[in-house]
N, C-alpha and C positions, 0 to 999 in steps of 0.2 A: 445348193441354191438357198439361199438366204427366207425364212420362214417372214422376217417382217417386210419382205418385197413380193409376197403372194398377193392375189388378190384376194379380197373375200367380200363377200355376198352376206346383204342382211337385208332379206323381203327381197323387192327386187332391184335393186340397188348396188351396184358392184364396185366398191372400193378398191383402186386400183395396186394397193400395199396397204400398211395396218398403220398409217401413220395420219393422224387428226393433226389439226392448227385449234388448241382450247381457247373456246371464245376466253378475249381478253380486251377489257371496256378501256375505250381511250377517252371518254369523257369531251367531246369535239361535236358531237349532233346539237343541232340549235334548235327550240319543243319537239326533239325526238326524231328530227330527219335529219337522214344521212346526206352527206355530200361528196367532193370529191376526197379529204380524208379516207374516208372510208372504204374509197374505191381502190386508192393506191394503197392502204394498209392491210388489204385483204387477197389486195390482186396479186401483190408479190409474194404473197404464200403462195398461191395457185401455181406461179412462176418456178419455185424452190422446190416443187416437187411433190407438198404433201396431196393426201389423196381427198381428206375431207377436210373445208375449209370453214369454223363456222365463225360467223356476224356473232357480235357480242351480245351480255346480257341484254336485252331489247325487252322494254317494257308494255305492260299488256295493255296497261289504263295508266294516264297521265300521274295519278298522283302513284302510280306502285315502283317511280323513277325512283334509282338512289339519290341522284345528285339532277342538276339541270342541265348538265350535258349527258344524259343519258340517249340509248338511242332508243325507239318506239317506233309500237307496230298498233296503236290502239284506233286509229283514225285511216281509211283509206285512202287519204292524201299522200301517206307514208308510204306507198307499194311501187311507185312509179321509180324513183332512184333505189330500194333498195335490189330491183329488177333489173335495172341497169348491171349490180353488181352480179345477181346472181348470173347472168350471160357471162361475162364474162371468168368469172371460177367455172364456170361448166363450159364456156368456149376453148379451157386450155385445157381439161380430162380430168378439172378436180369435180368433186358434188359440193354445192353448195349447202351449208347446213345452218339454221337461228335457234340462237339460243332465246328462251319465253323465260321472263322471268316477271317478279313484283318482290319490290326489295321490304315489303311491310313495314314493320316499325324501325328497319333500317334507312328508310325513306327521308327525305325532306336534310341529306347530306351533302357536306362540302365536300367537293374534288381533294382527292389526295391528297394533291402538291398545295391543298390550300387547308390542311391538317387532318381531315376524317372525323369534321366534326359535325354538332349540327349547324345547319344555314345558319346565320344571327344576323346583327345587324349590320354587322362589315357588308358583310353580302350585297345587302340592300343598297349600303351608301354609295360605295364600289363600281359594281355589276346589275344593280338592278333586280336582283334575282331574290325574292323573299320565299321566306318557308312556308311547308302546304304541312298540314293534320298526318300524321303515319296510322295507318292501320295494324293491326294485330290481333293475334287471338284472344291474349290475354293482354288487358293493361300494364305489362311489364317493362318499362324502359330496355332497349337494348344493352346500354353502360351506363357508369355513375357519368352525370351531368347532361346525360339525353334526356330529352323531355317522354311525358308519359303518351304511349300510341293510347290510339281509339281503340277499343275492345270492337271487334265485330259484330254485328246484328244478324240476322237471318238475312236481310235481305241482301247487306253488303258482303256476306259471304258467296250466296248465290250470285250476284249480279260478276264479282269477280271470277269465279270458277268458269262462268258462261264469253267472260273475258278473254279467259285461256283459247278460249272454242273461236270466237272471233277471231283470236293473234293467230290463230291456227291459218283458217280460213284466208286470210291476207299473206300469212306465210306460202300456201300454196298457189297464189294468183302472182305472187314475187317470184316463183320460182326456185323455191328450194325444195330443195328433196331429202332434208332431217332436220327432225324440227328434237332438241333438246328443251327438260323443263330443268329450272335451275332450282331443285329442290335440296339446296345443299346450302352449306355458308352462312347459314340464318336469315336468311331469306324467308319470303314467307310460306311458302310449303316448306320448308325447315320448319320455322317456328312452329306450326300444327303440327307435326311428326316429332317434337321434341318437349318430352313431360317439362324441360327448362324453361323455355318459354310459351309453353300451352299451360294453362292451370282452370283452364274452364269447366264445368260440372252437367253440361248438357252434353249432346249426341256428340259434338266435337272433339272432347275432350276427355280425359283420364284412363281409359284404356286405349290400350296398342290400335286395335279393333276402331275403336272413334278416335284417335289420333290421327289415325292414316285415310280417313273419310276424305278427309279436303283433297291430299294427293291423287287420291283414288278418282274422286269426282274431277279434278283437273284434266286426268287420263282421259276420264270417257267423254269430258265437253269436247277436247282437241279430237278424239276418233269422230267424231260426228261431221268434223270436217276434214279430218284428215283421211286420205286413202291407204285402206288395209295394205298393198303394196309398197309404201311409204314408212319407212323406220320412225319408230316412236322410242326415244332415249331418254329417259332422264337422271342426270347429276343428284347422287344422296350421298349425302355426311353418312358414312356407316357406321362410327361414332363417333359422339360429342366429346370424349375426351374427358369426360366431367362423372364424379357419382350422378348418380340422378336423372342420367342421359339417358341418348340413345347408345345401346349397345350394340354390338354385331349381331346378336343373337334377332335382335327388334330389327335390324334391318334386313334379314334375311326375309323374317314374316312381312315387313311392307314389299318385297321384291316379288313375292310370290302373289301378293293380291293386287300387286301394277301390272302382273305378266296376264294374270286373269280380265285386268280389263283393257290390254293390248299394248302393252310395253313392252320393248322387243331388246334394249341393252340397257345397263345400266353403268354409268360414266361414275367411277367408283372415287367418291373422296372421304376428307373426315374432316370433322371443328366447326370452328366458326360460330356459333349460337351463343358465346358468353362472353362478349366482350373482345374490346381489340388485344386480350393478352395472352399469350401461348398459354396451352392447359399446362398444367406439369408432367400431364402421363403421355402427351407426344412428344417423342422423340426424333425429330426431323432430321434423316439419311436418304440416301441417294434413293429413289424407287422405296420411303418407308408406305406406302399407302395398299403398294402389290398388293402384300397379304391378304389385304380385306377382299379384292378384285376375284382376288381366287377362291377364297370362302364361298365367294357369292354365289360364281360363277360353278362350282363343285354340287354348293346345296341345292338349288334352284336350275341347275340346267338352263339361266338367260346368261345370254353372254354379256361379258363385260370390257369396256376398256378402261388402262388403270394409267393413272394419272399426277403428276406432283414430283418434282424434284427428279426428273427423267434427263440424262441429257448425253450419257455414252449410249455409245451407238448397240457396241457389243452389249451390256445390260438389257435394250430395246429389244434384239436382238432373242437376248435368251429367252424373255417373257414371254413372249410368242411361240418361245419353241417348247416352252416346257409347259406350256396351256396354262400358266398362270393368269392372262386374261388374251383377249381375243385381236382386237385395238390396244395400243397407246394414244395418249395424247399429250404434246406438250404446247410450253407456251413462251415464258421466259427465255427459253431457251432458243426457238424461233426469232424473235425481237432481236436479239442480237446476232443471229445466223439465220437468216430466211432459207437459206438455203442447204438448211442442215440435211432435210430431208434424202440430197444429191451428194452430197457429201460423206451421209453414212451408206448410202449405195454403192459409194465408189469403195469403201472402209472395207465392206464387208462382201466386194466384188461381185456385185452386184448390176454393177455398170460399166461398161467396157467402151471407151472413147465417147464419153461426156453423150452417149446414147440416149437417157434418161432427160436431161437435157431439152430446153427450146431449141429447136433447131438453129433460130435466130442467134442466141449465146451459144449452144454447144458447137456450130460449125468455128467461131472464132475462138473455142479453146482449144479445137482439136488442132488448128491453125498453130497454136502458141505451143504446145506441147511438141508439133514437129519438128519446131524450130528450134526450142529448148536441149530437145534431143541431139539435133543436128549441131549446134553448138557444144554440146557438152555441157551446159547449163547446169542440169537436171539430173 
C-alpha cells in the first residue's frame, strides 16, 4: 500500500493522501477578488486528485499586496466568490486551504512577466496602476534599486497582526478549512524572523525571542478566530541561506513557540529574504529542502510537509515512508500536470482502473483502455 495515498488527519480534518496543490499566485484578482480565473485554476487540482488544495498568497490589508493582481481577503466583499471556490474543492473530496500573507517591503511590485520590479511609471502610463508606501520592520530596501519601506510604528505593527485575525475570520465564513501564514520568502513575517531584514532595537527586534514576537502574535490574532479543530500551518524559510541569517537551529526555536501558541504543521522551505539572487550556499536538487522538514519535524514533534523541487512520484513516495515529513507539497509540477496526483497513484499502484478518478473522466478511460486492450494497442 503506498504510504503517500494514506490518509492522514491533522485536528479534525482528514486529508485524503499526503499530497497538497502549494499556493501558487497567478497575479489575475482585480483590488484583490477573485473571479472565475481562479475557479478553474483551482478547480482542476481538486479534479487531479490532490487532497488539499490551497488559493494563493492572498493578502491581509490592501497595501500588504505584492503586485496589483494580488488576490485579498482584507474587506468582506471578498468572501462571497472566494466561497463559491471553496464549495466546490470540498464538493469533489479535496479541503480547501488560504494561504494569509502581507508581502511588506516586497510590496508595491510588478507582475513577473512584467520584470519583479518596483511599480514605476510604465505602470501608471499603461495600466493605470500606481505604487503604494511598502512597510517593514526595518528601513531596508528589499534589493539594490527598490525603494526604502516604512519602518513600522507600534500601531502599524498591531493594526497589521490584528489583520492576520480578521483574514482569518473571513477565511472561515469562505469556507476553508487550512488556513496557511506565508511566513517564508521574505515576506513580511520573514522579514521580523530574519536578523537580515530586521535591525530594530526595541521589543521587535535583535533577539530570536523578539524576532519571532510578530510570528507569534500573527498566531494567536488568527487562533482568536480561527477554531482549535481547524489546522493552523505556516510556511518558514528554515534558512536564509545567508551568514547573518536565519539558521535551522533559529528555526526550530520559532517552531516550538508557534506550536505553543497553536500551530499545528510547519510547510518547510528556505531563501528568499536577500534579494532576487540565489544564495551561494543553496544548492538546488530534486527534494533539496527535505532535510530541513525532517529536522523540524524530529526536534519539535510538529509535523511537517516538505516542499520545492518535488516532482517523481517514487521520491514522494519515499518521504513519507521514511517520516522525513508528514505531507508533501508541490507546485510547478502540478501547472504542467494537474493531474499528477492520478498518475502517481496509478505509478505506484495505487489505483486500479482509473478508480481514483471523477467518475465522470475515469468511466471514459476505463472505456479506452478496454478498447486499447482489445485492439492490441496497448
Amino acid at each position: 500500500m503506498s504510504q503517500l495515498f494514506t490518509p492522514y488527519t491533522l485536528n479534525s480534518v482528514t486529508f485524503k493522501n499526503r499530497i497538497a496543490v502549494s499556493p501558487m499566485s497567478q497575479y489575475r484578482a482585480k483590488d484583490g477578488y477573485a473571479n472565475d480565473w481562479h475557479m478553474v485554476h483551482l478547480g482542476r487540482f481538486a479534479l487531479g486528485g490532490a487532497s488539499l488544495v490551497y488559493a494563493e498568497a492572498t493578502a491581509v490589508t490592501k497595501d500588504g499586496r505584492r503586485t496589483h493582481g494580488d488576490l485579498g481577503i482584507w474587506e468582506d466583499g471578498q468572501i462571497e466568490r472566494l466561497s463559491q471556490i471553496c464549495k466546490f474543492i470540498e464538493d469533489e473530496g479535496c479541503v480547501p486551504g488560504i494561504q494569509l500573507g502581507h508581502a511588506g517591503r516586497k510590496a508595491s511590485e510588478r507582475r513577473p512577466w512584467h520584470g519583479e520590479t518596483p511599480v514605476d511609471d510604465e505602470d501608471v502610463k499603461h495600466h493605470n496602476e500606481h505604487p503604494w508606501q511598502a512597510l517593514a520592520p526595518s528601513a531596508i530596501p528589499y534589493a539594490e534599486g527598490w525603494p526604502e519601506p516604512k519602518e513600522m510604528n507600534e500601531t502599524e505593527i498591531s493594526e497589521t497582526v490584528e489583520a492576520f485575525g480578521e483574514a482569518a475570520r473571513r477565511s472561515l465564513e469562505a469556507g476553508f478549512k487550512v488556513i496557511e501564514v506565508y511566513a517564508a520568502h521574505g515576506f513580511l513575517v520573514h522579514q521580523f524572523l530574519s536578523p537580515i531584514a530586521n535591525q530594530r532595537e526595541d521589543k521587535w527586534g535583535g533577539t530570536l525571542e523578539n524576532r519571532q514576537r510578530f510570528a507569534v502574535g500573527v498566531a494567536k490574532s488568527i487562533r482568536k478566530y480561527w477554531p482549535e479543530n481547524l489546522p493552523l500551518i505556516f510556511r518558514l524559510s528554515a534558512t536564509d541561506w545567508l551568514d547573518g541569517g536565519i539558521e535551522i537551529e533559529d528555526t526550530i526555536q520559532t517552531v516550538k513557540a508557534l506550536k505553543e501558541a497553536g500551530v499545528d504543521m510547519i510547510d518547510t522551505s528556505t531563501g528568499g529574504i536577500g534579494g532576487k539572487d540565489r544564495p551561494r550556499r543553496m544548492v538546488i536538487e530534486q527534494g533539496f529542502q527535505v532535510p530541513f522538514a525532517k529536522q523540524i519535524r524530529n526536534a519539535t514533534g510538529v509535523p511537517t510537509m516538505a516542499v520545492g523541487f518535488l516532482w517523481d512520484a517514487d521520491k514522494c513516495e519515499a518521504i513519507i515512508e521514511n517520516k522525513e515529513a508528514d505531507m508533501i507539497a508541490l507546485a510547478r509540477e502540478l501547472l504542467d500536470d494537474p493531474n499528477w496526483p492520478l498518475h502517481a497513484a496509478q505509478k505506484l499502484k495505487s489505483d486500479e482502473k482509473h478508480s481514483l478518478w471523477p467518475i465522470e473522466s475515469g468511466w471514459w478511460l476505463m472505456k479506452r483502455d478496454r478498447l486499447l486492450n482489445k485492439l492490441g494497442l496497448r
